[in-house]
C-alpha positions in Angstrom: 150.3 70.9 92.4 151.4 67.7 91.6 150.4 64.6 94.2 147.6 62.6 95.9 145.7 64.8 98.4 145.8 67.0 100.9 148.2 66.6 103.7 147.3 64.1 106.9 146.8 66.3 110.0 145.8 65.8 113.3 143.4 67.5 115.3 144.2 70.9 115.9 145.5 71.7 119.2 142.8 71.9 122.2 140.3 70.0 119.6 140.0 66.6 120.2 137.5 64.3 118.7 135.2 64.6 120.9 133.7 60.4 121.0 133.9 60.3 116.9 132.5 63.8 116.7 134.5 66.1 115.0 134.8 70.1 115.6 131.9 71.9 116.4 130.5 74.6 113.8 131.4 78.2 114.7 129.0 79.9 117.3 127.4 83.4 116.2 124.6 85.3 117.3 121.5 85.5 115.1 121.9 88.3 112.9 118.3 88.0 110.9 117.8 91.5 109.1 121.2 91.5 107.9 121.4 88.1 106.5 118.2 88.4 105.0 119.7 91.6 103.0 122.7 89.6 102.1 120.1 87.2 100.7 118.6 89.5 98.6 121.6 91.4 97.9 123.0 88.2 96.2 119.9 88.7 92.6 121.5 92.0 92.4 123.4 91.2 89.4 119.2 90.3 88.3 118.0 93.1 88.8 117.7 93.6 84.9 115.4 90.9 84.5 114.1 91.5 88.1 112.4 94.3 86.2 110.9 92.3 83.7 109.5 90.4 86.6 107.8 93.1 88.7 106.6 94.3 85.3 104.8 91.1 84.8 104.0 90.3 88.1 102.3 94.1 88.5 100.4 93.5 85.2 99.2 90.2 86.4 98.4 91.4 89.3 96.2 94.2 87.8 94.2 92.7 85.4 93.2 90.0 88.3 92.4 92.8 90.7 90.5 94.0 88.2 88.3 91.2 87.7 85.9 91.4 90.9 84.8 94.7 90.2 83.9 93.3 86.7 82.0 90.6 88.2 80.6 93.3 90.2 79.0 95.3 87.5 77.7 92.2 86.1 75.7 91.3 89.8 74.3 94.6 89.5 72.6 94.1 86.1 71.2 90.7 87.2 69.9 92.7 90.5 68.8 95.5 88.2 67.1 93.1 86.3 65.6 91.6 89.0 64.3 94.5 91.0 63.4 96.5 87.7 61.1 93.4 86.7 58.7 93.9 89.7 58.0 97.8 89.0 55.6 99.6 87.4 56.2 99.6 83.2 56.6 102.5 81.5 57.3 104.6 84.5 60.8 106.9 84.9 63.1 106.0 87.5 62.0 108.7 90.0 58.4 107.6 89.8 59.6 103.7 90.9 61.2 104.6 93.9 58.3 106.9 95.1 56.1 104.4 94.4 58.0 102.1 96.6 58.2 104.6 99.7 54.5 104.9 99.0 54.3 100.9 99.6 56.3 101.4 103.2 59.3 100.1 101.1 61.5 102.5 102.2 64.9 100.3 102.3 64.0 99.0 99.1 63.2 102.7 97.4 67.1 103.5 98.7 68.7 100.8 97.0 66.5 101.3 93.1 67.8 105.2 93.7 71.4 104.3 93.8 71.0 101.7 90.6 70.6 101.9 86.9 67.2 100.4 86.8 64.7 100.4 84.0 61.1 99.9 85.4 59.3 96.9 84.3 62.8 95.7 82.3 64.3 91.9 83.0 67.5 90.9 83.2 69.7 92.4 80.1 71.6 88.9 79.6 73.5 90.0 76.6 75.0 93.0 78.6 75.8 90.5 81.2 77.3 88.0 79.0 79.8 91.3 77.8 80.7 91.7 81.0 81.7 87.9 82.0 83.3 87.5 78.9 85.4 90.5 79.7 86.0 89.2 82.9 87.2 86.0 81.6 89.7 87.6 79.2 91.3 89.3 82.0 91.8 86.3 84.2 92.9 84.1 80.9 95.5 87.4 80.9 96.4 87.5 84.1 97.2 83.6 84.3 99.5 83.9 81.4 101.3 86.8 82.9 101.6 84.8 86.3 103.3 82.0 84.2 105.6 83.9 82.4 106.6 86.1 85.7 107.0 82.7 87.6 109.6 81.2 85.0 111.5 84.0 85.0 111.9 84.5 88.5 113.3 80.7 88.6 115.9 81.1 85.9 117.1 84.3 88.6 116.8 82.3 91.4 118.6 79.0 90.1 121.5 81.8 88.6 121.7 83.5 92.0 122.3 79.8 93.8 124.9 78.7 90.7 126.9 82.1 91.8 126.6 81.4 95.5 127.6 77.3 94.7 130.7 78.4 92.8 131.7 81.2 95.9 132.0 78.7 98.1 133.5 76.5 95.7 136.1 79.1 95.3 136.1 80.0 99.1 137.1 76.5 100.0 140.2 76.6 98.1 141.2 80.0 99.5 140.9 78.9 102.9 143.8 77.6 105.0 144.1 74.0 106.4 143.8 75.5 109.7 140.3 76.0 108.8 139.3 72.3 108.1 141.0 71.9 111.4 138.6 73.0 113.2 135.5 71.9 111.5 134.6 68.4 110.6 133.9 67.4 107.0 130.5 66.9 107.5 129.9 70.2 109.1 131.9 72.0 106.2 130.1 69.3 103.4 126.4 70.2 105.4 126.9 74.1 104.6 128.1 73.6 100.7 125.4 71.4 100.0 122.0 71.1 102.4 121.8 74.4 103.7 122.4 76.2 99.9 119.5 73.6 98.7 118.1 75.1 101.6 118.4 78.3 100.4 117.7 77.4 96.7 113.7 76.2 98.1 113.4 78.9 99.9 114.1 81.4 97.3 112.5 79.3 94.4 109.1 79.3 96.5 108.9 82.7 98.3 110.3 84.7 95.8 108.0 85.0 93.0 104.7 84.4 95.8 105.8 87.2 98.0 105.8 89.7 95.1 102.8 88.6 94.0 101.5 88.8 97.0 102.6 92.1 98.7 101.5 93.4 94.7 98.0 92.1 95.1 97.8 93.9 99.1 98.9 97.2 97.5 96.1 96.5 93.8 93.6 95.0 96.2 93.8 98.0 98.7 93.8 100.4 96.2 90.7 99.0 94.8 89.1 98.8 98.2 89.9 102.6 98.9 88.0 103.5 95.4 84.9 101.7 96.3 84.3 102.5 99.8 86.9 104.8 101.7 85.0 103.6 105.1 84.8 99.6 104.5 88.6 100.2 103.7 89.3 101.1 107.0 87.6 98.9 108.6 89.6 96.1 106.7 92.8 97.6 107.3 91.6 97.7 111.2 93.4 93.5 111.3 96.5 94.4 109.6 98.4 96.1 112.7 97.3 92.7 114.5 98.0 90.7 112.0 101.8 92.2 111.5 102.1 92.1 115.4 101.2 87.7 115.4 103.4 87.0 112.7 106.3 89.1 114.6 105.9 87.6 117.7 105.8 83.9 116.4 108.7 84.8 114.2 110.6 85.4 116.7 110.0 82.3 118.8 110.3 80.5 115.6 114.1 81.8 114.6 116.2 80.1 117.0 114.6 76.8 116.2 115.8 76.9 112.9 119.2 78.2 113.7 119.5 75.2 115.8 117.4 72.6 113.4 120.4 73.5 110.5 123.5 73.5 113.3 122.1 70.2 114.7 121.8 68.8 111.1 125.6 69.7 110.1 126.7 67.8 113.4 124.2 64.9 112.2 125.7 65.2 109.0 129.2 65.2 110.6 128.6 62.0 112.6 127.0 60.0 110.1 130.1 60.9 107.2 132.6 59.7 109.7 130.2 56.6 110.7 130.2 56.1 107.3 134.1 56.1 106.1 135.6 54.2 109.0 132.3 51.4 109.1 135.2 49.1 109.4 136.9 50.5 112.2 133.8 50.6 114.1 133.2 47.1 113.7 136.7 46.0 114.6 136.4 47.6 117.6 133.0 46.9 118.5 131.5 50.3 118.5 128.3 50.0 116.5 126.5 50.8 120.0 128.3 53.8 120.8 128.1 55.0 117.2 124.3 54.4 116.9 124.0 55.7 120.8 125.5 58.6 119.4 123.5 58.8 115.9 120.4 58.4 118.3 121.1 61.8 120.3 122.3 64.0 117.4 118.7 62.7 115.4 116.7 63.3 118.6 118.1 66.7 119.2 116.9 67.6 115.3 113.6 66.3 115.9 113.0 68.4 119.0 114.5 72.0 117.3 112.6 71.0 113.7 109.4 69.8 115.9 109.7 73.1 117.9 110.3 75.2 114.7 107.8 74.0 112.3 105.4 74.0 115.3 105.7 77.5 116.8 105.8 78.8 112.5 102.7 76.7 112.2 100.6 78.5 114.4 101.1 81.3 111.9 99.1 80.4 109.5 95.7 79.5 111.8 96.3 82.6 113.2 95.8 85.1 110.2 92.9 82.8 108.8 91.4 83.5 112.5 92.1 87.1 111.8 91.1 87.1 107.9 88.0 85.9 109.1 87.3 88.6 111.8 88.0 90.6 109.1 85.6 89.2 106.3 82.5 89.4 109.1 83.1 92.8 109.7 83.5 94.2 106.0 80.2 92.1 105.4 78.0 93.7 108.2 79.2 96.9 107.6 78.8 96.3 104.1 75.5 95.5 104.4 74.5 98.6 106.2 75.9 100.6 103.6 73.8 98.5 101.0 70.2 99.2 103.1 71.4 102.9 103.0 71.4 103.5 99.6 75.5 104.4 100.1 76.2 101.2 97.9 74.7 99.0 95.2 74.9 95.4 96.3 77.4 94.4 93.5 80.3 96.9 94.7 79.7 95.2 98.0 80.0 92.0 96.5 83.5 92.9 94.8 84.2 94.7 98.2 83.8 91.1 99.7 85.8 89.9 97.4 88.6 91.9 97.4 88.4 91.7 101.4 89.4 87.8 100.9 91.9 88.2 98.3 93.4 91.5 100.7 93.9 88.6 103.4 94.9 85.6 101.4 97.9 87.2 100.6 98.8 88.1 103.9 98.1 84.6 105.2 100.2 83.4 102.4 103.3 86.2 103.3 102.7 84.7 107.1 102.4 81.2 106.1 105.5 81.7 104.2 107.3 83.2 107.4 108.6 79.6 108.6 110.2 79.3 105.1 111.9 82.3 105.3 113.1 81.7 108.9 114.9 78.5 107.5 115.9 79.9 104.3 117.8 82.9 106.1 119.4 80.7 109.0 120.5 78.5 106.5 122.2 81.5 104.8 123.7 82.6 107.7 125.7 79.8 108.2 126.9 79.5 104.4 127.7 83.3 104.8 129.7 82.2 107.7 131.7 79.8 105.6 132.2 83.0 103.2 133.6 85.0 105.9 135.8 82.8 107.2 139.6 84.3 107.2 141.8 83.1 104.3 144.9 82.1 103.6 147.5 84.9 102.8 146.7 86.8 99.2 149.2 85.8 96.8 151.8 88.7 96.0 151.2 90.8 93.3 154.3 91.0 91.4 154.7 87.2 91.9 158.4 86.0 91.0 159.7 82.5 89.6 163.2 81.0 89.3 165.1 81.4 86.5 165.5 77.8 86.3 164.0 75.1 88.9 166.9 72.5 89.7 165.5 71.9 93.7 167.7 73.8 95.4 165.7 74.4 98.9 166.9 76.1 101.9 165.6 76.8 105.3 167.0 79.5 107.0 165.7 80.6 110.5 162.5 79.5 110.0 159.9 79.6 113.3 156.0 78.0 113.2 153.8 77.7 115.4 149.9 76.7 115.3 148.9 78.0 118.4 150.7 81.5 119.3 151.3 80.2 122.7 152.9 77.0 121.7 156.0 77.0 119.5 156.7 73.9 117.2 159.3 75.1 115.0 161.8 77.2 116.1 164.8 78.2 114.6 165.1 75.7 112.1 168.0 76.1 108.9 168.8 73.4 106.2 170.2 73.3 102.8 169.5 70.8 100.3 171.2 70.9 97.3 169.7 69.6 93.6 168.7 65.9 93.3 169.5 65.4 97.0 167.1 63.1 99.0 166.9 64.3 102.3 165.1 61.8 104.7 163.3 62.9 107.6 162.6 61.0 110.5 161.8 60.6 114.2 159.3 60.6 116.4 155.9 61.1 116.5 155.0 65.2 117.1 158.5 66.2 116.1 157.6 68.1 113.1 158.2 66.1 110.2 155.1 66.4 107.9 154.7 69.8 109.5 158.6 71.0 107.8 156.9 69.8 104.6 153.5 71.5 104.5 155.8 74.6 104.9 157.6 73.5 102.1 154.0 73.7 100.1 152.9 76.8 101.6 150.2 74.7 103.5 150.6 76.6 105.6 153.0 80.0 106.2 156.2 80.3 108.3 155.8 82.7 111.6 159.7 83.5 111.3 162.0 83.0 108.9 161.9 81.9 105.6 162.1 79.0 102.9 163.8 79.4 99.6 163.2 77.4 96.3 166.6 78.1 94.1 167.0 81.2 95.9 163.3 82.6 95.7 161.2 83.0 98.5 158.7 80.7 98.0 156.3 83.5 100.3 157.2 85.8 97.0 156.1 83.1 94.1 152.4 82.2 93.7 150.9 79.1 95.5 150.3 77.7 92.0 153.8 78.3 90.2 155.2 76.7 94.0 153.3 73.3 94.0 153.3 73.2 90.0 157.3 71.9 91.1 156.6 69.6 93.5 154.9 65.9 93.4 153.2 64.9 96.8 152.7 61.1 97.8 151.2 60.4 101.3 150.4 58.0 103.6 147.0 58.5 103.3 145.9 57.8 100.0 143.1 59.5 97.5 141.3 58.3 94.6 138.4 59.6 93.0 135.6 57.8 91.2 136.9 57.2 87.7 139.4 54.5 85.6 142.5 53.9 86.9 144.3 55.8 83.8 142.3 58.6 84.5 143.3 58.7 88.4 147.3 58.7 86.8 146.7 61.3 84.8 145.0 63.3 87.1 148.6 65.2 88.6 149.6 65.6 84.3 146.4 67.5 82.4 147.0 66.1 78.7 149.2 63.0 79.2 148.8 60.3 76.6 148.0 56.7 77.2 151.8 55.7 76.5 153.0 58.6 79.2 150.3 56.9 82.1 151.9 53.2 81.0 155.1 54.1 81.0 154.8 56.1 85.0 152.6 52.7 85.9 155.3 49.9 84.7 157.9 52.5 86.2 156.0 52.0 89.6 154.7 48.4 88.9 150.8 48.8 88.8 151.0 48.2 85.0 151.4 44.7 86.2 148.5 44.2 88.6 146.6 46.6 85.8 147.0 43.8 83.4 145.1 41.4 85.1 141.8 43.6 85.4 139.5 42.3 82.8 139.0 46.2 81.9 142.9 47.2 82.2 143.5 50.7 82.5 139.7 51.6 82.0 138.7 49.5 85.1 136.4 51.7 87.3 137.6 52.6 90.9 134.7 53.7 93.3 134.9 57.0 95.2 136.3 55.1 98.5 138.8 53.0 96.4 137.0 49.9 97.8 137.4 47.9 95.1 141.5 47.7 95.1 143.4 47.0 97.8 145.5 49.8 100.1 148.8 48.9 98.2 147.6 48.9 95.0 146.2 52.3 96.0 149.4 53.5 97.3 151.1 52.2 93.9 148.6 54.5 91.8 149.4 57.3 93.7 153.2 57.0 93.1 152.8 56.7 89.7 150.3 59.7 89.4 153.3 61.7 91.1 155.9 60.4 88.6 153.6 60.9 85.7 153.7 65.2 86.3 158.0 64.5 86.6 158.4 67.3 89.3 161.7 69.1 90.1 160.7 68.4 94.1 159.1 64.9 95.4 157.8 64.4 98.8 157.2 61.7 100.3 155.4 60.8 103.5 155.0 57.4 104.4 154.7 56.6 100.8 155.4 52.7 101.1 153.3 52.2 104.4 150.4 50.4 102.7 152.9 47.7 100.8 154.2 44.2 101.2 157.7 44.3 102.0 158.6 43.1 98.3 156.5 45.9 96.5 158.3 48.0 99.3 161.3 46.7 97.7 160.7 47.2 93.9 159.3 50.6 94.7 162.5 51.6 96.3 164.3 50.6 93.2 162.0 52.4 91.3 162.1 55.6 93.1 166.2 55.7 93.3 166.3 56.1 89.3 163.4 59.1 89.5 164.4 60.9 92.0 167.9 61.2 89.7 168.0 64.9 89.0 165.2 65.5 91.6 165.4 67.4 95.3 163.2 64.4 97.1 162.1 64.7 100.9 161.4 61.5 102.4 159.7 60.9 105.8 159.3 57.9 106.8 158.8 55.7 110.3 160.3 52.1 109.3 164.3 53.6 108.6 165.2 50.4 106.2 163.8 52.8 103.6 166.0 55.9 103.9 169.1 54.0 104.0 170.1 55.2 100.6 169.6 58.9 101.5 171.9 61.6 100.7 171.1 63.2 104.4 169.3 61.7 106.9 167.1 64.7 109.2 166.2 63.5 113.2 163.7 65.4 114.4 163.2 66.2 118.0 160.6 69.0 119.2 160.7 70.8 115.8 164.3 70.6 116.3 167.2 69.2 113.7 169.2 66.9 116.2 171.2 65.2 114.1 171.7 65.5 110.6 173.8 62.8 107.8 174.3 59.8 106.0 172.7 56.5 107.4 176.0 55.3 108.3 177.9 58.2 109.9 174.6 58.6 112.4 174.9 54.9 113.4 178.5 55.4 113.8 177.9 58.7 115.8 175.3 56.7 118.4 173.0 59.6 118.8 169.1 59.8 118.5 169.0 57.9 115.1 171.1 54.6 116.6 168.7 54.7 119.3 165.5 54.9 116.5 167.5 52.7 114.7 167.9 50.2 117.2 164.5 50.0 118.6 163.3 49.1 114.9 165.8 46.3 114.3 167.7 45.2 117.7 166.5 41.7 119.4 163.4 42.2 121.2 164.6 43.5 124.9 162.8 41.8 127.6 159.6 44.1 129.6 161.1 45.4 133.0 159.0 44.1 135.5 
């Protein structure tokens, strides 16, 4: 499509501004399992390299897990060592311990029995040095494979979140105007950006630590089970408690964050509009409403984030509480078993061990909860945007003109926004190749709505429209607005040179091309005194040149694409009355060959016009040249009239 931006609408019917807010986001009860599996669902097309991970986080994960009952084997020479120092030399194994029960060392004669010990032998210090070093290789091991596992799992995550950036990329130009209608452009510009860099931290530090993690409960368990069935139990005694917390808190905590992320797209939503009409907020002294209302949108995010992080921060105390519970119990009962003879002190020592690293990682999986929460309320609202209804598919046997002269008819065509609340009804016209049609009349009549019809901005209810005798319903959006160069009253620039803001409706247009459209539409000669010319820089909000000169570079980025249709709404609004002039001149020698729709408000601009539409209630009242409807004294004298008749005094 060929033209400036999209098309100036009003609020949609029932949805008024609300004191500056715009509409609200879209209401929907939590749904946490299934946006969570949506989540996950979206490293599917990973799950090659997902592999990979789980392959090095498991060997990580082992070789770590491994490591205490290493260590363990080591305490037990040192205690071997120890203990076999103080016995008799020389003696066999069976002699030590009954000479210890003959000593009334009966505790101590169970624990030699269950060891390797050497009477009258120290502390083997190379054998214990084997054993570290052993234990340090693993770890060294394990580290690396961590690392490797951890970059990995970023280069899925940050692919996952490039695929889910460019969906809703892609699902905001498949969705109909209605749509942004309803929603304010913060609240839409909240979900495409903060709550998928939501998403993106969440992912990016949970993923890779909940693996990790729920691999180290399964290794560490495992472990536990093959040293001591019974002190295995007794640590799994916390975990039905510990599962049972972090449920209950999580679901206190959900809603919070639900509301946190739909208060900060209304924040968002408030401050963006603050933002791009500052001025009109000055002019009419509104700073204290504004910042009135910044201050109740920000208050309402502290109390749901404040509630949120506070409820999912009582998660993490409580499993430490619990972990400990846990570690006191394993280490009395572990100590029973060690006066019994049942274990040597070093298995008990990596039992210890592994009783800490079994509840870290629940702590951490807990801790993490509050994360999660945001992470998957976040998603739900992006998946919201996903599953919002879109425009019409295109048809699949798409069909073109032959040739594209302009030729556009209207026949029977009905539209309506609101099913209740007809608009257009009705309505036929035929305009024939290189006519300009001007439409006019009052405010609400339909005007700009007959032309976003024309563009398939939005689709007829009855009826249809026909572009050289092709439904325009039956040719691709693309091939339909390829024809067609828009200029409206609201103007749109991006950040970038003026040349490249010409060019932007004509992909490949040479330098001489963008002059030529510029001294067509006379910017070339504002251009021209700009110490950078055509490569002066124009700021996202166009601040920097003023709203006629705006409106001038506009026109000429609709000339530059030469279109078979123009439309025009308003398109001289923003300019002195001689630009107004000059740009009427201008405009009479290219629309020459060209089907141009003109609506405009001040009628000294459409007195040229082949045909000359008044509007009334989405009805044609009057149709035909300038003169012949002041002649006729209808509704377009009477417009005509109130524009340029002598000032009528007020009835009292």
């Amino acid at each position: 499509m060929s033209g400036t931006s999209a098309p100036r609408r009003g609020p949609a019917p029932g949805a008024g501004p609300g004191r500056f807010m715009g509409g609200q986001p879209t209401e929907r009860s939590l749904d946490f399992r299934g946006s969570g599996r949506r989540l996950l669902a979206r490293l599917r097309p990973e799950r090659g390299i997902a592999l990979l991970v789980l392959a090095l986080g498991t060997g990580s994960v082992a070789l770590a897990v491994a490591g205490p009952k290493i260590l363990g084997e080591a305490t037990d020479l040192i205690f071997a060592g120890l203990i076999g120092r103080q016995l008799p030399d020389g003696a066999g194994k069976e002699q030590a311990v009954q000479w210890l029960r003959d000593r009334d060392q009966g505790t101590v004669a169970d624990m030699v029995a269950s060891m390797d010990v050497t009477p009258g032998q120290g502390i083997d210090f190379h054998a214990v040095g084997i054993v570290l070093l052993w234990a340090t290789a693993l770890y060294v091991v394990a580290a690396l494979l961590g690392l490797v596992q951890a970059r990995v799992a970023t280069a899925i995550v940050q692919r996952a979140v490039f695929r889910l950036r460019e969906d809703v990329e892609h699902k905001l130009a498949r969705l109909p105007l209605s749509y942004f209608d309803k929603q304010s452009r913060g609240e839409v510009l909240s979900r495409a950006t903060n709550d998928i860099d939501n998403i993106q931290q969440t992912l990016q530090q949970t993923l890779s630590q909940i693996l990790a993690s729920l691999l180290t409960i399964v290794g560490v368990l495992s472990m536990m089970f093959w040293i001591s069935p019974l002190l295995a139990l007794v640590a799994l005694i916390t975990v039905p408690v510990s599962v049972w917390v972090t449920t209950r808190i999580g679901k206190r905590a959900q809603p919070q964050f639900v509301a946190q992320w739909k208060t900060t797209g209304k924040l968002n939503a408030h401050i963006e509009e603050m933002y791009t009409g500052h001025s009109l907020v000055k002019v009419f002294g509104r700073e204290k409403e504004s910042a009135e209302l910044f201050r109740e949108q920000n208050d309402k995010l502290y109390a749901a984030g404040f509630k949120a992080q506070s409820i999912s921060g009582l998660i993490q105390p409580s499993m430490m509480f619990i972990g400990n519970l846990n570690y006191v119990l394993v280490a009395v009962v572990g100590g029973l078993r060690v006066a019994s003879g049942a274990l040597s002190i070093g298995d008990v020592q990596a039992f210890v061990q592994y009783s800490r690293q079994f509840s870290q990682p629940l702590t951490q999986v807990a801790s993490m909860a509050n994360m999660v929460q945001s992470g998957v309320a976040s998603a739900e609202r992006v998946f919201e945007l996903l599953d919002a209804p879109e425009q019409s598919a295109e048809p699949v046997d798409a069909r073109r003109p032959e040739a594209v002269r302009g030729q556009v008819a209207f026949e029977d065509v009905s539209f309506r926004y609101q099913p209740e609340t007809p608009l257009i009804d009705g309505l036929s016209l035929s305009v024939r190749p290189g006519q300009t049609v001007a439409i006019v009349g009052p405010t609400g009549a339909g005007k700009t709505t007959l032309v976003n019809l024309l563009m398939r901005f939005y689709e007829v209810s009855g009826g249809r429209i026909t572009l050289d005798g092709v439904d325009i319903a039956e040719m691709s959006r693309e091939e339909l607005r390829s024809h067609i160069g828009m200029v409206l009253q609201d103007t749109w620039l991006f950040g970038g040179t003026i040349a490249e803001n010409i060019a932007y409706g004509a992909q490949g247009a040479t330098f001489e091309k963008i002059v030529e459209a510029a001294t067509a539409t006379y910017v070339d000669r504002f251009v021209r005194t700009l110490p950078d010319g055509y490569d002066s820089v124009i700021d996202e909000e166009g601040s920097n040149v003023s709203a006629g000169e705006k409106q001038l570079i506009t026109i000429a980025r609709a000339f530059l694409s030469e279109p078979s249709i123009l439309v025009l709404d308003e398109a001289t609004s923003s300019v002195d009355t001689r630009t107004e002039v000059l740009i009427q001149r201008a405009m009479a020698s290219l629309r020459s060959g060209r089907t141009s729709f003109v609506i405009a408000h001040r009628l000294s601009t459409i007195r040229d016009a082949d045909v000359i539409l008044v509007m009334e209630s989405g009805r044609i009242v009057e149709q035909g040249s300038h003169d012949a409807l002041l002649a006729a004294g209808g509704a377009y004298a009477r417009l005509y009239a109130s524009q340029f008749a002598e000032p009528v005094a007020e009835a009292e």
